[in-house]
C-alpha positions as CSV (number, residue, x, y, z in Angstrom):
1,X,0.0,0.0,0.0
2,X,1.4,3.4,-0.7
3,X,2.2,6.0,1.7
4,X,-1.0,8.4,0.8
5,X,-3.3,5.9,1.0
6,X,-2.4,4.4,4.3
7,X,-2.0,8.3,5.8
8,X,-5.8,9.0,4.6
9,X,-6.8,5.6,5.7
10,X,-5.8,6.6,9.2
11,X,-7.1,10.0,8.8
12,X,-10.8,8.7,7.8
13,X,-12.3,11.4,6.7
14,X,-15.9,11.4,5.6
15,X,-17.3,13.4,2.8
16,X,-20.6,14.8,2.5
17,X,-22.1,17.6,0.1
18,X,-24.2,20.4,1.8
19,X,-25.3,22.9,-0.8
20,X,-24.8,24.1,-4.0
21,X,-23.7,27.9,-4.2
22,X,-25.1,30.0,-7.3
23,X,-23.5,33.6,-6.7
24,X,-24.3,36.4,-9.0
25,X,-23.5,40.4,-8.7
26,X,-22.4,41.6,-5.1
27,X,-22.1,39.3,-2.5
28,X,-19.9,38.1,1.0
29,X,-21.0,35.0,2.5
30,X,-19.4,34.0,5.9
31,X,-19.0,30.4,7.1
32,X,-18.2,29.2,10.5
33,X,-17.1,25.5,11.0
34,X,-16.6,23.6,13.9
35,X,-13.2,22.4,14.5
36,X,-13.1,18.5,13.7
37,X,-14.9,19.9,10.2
38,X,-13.0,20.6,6.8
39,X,-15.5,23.0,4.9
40,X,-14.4,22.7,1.4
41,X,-15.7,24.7,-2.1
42,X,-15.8,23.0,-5.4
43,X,-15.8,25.7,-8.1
44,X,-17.7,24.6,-10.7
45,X,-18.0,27.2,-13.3
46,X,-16.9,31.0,-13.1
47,X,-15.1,32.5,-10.4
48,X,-15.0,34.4,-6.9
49,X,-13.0,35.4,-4.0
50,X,-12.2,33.4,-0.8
51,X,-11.2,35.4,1.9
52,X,-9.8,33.5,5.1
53,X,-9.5,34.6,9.0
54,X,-6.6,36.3,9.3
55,X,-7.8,38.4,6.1
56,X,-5.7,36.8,3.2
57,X,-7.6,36.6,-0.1
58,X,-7.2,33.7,-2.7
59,X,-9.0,33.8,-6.3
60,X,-11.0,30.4,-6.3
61,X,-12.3,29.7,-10.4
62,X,-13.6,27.0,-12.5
63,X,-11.6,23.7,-11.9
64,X,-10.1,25.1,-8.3
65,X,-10.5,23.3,-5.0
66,X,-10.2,25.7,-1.8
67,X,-10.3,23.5,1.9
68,X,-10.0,24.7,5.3
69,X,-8.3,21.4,7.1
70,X,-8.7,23.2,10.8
71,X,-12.1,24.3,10.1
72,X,-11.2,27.7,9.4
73,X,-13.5,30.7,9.5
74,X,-14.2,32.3,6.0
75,X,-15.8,34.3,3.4
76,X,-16.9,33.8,-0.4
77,X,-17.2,37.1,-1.5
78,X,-17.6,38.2,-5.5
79,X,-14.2,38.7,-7.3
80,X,-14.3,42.0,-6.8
81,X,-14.8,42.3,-2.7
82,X,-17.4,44.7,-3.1
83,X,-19.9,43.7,-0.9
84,X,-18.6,45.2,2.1
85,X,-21.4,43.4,4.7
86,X,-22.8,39.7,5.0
87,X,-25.1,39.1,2.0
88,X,-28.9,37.7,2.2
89,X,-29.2,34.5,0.2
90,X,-32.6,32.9,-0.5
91,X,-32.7,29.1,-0.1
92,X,-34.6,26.4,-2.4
93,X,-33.7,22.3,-3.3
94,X,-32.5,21.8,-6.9
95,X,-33.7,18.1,-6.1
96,X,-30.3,17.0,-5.3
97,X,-28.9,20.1,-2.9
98,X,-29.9,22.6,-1.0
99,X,-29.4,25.6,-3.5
100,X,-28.3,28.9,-1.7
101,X,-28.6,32.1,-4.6
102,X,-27.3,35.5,-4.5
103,X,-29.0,37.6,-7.6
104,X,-30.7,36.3,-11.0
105,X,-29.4,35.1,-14.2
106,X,-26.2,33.1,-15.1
107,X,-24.2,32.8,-11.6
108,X,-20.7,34.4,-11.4
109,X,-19.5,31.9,-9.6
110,X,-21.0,28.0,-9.1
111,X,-19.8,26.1,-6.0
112,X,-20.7,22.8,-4.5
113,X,-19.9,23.5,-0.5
114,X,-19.5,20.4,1.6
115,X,-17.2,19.2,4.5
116,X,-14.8,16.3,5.4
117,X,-15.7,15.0,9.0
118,X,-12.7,13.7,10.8
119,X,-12.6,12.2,14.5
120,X,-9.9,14.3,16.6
121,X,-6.7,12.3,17.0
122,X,-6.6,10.1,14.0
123,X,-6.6,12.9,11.5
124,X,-3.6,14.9,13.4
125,X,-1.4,13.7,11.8
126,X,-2.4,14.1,8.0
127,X,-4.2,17.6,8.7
128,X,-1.4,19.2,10.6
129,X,0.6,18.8,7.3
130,X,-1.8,20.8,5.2
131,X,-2.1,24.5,5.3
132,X,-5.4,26.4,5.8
133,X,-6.5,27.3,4.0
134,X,-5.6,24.6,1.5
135,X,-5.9,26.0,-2.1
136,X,-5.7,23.3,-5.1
137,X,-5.5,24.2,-8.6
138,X,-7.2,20.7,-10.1
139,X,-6.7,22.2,-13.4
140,X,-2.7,22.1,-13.0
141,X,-3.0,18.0,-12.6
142,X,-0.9,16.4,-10.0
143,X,2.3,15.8,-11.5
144,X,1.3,12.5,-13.2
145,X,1.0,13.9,-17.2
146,X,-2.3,13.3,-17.8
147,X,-3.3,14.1,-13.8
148,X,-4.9,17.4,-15.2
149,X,-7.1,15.0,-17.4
150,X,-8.4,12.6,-15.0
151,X,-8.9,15.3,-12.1
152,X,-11.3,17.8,-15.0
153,X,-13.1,14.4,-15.9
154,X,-13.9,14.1,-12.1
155,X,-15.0,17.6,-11.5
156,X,-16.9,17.2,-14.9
157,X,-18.7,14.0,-13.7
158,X,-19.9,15.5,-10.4
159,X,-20.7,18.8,-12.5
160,X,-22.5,16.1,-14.7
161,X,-24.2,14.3,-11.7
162,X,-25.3,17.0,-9.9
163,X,-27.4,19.0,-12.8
164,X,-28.8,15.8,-14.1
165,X,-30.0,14.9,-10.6
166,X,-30.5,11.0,-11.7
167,X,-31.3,8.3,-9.2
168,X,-28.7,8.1,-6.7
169,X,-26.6,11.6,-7.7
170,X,-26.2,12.5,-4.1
171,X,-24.6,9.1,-3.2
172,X,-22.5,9.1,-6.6
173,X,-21.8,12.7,-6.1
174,X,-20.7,12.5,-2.5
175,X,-18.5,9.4,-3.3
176,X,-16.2,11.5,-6.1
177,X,-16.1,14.2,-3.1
178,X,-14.4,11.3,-0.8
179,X,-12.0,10.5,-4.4
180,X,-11.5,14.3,-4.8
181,X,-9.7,14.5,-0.9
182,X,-7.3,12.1,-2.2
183,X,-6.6,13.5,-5.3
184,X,-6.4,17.1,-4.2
185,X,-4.1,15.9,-1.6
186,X,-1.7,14.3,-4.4
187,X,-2.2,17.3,-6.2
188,X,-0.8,19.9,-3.7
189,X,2.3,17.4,-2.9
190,X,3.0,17.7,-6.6
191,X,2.0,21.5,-6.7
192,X,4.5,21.7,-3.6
193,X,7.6,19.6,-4.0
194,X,9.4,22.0,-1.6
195,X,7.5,22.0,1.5
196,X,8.2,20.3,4.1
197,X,5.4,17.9,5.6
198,X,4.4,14.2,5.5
199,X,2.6,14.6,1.9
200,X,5.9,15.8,0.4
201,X,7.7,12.9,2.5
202,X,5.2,10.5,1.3
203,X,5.6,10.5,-2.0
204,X,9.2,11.1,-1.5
205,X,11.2,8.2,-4.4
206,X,14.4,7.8,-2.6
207,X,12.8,7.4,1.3
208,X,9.4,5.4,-0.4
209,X,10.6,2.0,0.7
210,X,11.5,2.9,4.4
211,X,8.0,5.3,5.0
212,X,5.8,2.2,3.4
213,X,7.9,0.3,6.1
214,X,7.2,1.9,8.9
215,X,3.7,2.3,8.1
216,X,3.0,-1.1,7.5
217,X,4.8,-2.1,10.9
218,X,4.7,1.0,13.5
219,X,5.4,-1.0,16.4
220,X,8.5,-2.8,15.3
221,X,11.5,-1.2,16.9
222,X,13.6,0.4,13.9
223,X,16.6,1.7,13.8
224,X,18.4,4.6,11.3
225,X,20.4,2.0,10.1
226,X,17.5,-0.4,9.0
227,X,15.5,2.2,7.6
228,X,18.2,4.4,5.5
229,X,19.4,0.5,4.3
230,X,15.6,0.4,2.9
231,X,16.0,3.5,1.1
232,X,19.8,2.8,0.0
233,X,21.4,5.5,2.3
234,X,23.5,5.9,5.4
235,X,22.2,6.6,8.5
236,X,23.3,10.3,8.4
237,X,22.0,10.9,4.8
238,X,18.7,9.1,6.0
239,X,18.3,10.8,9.0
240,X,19.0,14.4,7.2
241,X,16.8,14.2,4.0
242,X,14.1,12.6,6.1
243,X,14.1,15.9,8.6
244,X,14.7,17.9,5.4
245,X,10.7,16.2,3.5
246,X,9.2,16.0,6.6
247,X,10.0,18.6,8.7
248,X,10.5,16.3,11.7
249,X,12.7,13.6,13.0
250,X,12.2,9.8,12.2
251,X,11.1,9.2,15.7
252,X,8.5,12.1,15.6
253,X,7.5,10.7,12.5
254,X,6.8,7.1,14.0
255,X,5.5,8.6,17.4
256,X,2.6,10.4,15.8
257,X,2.0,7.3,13.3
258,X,1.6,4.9,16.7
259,X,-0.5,7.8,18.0
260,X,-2.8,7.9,15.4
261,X,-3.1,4.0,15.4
262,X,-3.6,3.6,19.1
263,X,-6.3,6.6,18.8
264,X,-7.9,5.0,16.1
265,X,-8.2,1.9,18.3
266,X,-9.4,3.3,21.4
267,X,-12.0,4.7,19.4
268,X,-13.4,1.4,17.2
269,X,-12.0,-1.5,19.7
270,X,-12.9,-2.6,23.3
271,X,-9.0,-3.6,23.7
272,X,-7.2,-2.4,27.0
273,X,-4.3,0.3,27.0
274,X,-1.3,-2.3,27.9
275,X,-2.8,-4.7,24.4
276,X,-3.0,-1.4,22.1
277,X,-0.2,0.2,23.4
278,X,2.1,-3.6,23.0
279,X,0.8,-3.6,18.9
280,X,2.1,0.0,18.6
281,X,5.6,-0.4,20.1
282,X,5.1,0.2,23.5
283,X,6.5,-2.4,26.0
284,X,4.5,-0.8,29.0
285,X,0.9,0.6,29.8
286,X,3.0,3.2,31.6
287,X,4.9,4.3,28.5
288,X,2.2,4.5,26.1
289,X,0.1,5.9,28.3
290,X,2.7,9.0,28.7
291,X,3.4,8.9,25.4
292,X,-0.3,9.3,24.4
293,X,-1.4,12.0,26.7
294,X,1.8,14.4,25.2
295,X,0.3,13.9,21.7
296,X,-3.6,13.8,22.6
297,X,-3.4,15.9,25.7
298,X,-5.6,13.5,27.6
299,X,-5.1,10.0,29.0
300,X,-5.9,6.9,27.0
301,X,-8.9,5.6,29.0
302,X,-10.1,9.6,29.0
303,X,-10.1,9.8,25.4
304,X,-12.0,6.3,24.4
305,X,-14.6,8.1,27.1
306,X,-15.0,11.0,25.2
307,X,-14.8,9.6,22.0
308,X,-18.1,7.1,23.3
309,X,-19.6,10.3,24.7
């Protein structure tokens, strides 16, 4: 299994489409999310403003992806920011979405709005990696040659989907959302190949054989050595373009991977701490359970309460 897949696995995010934004003329529509949210916008057709919490502005058009992975507060606002107070949208049903218009006549800007649900914990260490807001450019492809292809024929289908409103759109429609995560997360690691995070490490060639590794067995007890020998390097070259991708160390790497396992654990299984924390590398109840409460902030047994709350 590749590195992506297994990081979004872990993550489990879950998709679903709340409206369908038709903006025309003058207009500045603010959205609030809670934090264990990821509001996203889907332009469709045309073009308009997003303008994010700390007042930075980004031009969102046909083909473009925008997501806020820390639920960030935000306005869509027409290209030219001149509505300078909250707008009054009317509200209908198109048969498939809620349908929230600003004006008459061809929209300026058409958006399906929806959100990626995550639990708190599991998705730490895939969101923490992405910045918010997270702005995708589906039209640029993701680095694949024909990646600009297969991501327009995706947009097109839901585009497709959600005007012709056929029996079982919203389920088809709110499936290519879940594909769309994926691919606009392979997208920005190609967009990006400077940054530093766990998307750029993941699809890193030269350290692809050590992260798939570790992900497939994050309670074995590495070492340097045995990992830079999986990616053909010594332990210092390993251990410095490693921190150089991912902005971290090895070890903080594998912490937060056992982490989000153990989390993701607590949350679906009935297994004690000493048998979850064993399968994740931890020879003690006593060490996991330090090592979890400095990464989730609470206490094992806390957290599966909450989590069942």
């Amino acid at each position: 299994m590749d590195a992506l897949t297994r990081l979004i696995q872990l993550a489990r995010p879950q998709a679903s489409l709340e409206l369908r934004c038709q903006l025309t003329g003058k207009f500045a529509l603010p959205h609030q999310s809670p934090t264990t949210v990821a509001p996203f916008h889907l332009a469709l057709h045309g073009r308009c403003a997003i303008e994010a919490q700390d007042g930075s502005v980004l031009t969102l058009e046909a083909g473009d992806m925008v997501m806020f992975p820390r639920g960030g507060a935000h306005w869509i606002r027409d290209i030219e920011l001149r509505a300078k107070r909250a707008t009054s949208p009317t509200f209908s049903h198109d048969g498939l979405l809620k349908l929230e218009r600003v004006g008459s006549g061809e929209p300026d800007i058409d958006l399906l709005c929806g959100r990626f649900e995550y639990a708190n914990g599991p998705a730490a260490l895939l969101l923490r990696a992405l910045p918010d807001p997270l702005h995708v450019s589906l039209a640029d492809g993701d680095g694949n040659g024909d990646g600009a292809s297969r991501l327009h024929a995706l947009v097109s289908l839901m585009r497709d989907e959600s005007e012709r409103r056929q029996p079982g759109a919203l389920a088809i429609v709110t499936a290519l959302s879940q594909a769309l995560f994926a691919m606009a997360l392979r997208a920005y690691g190609a967009q990006n190949p400077d940054a530093s995070n766990v998307l750029t490490l993941s699809s890193d060639p030269r350290l692809g054989p050590s992260i798939r590794a570790l992900l497939a067995e994050p309670g074995r007890a590495w070492s340097i050595e045995e990992l830079g020998g999986l990616s053909a390097m010594s332990r210092a070259t390993y251990a410095r373009h490693f921190r150089e991708k991912s902005g971290m160390t090895v070890w903080e790497f594998l912490s937060q991977v056992r982490m989000t396992i153990a989390a993701n654990l607590l949350r679906q299984t009935t297994r004690n701490a000493a048998d979850i924390g064993m399968e994740v590398g931890y020879q003690s109840e006593a060490a996991f359970g330090k090592a979890f409460q400095q990464f989730m902030g609470v206490p094992p047994g806390r957290y599966r309460r909450n989590a069942q709350a």
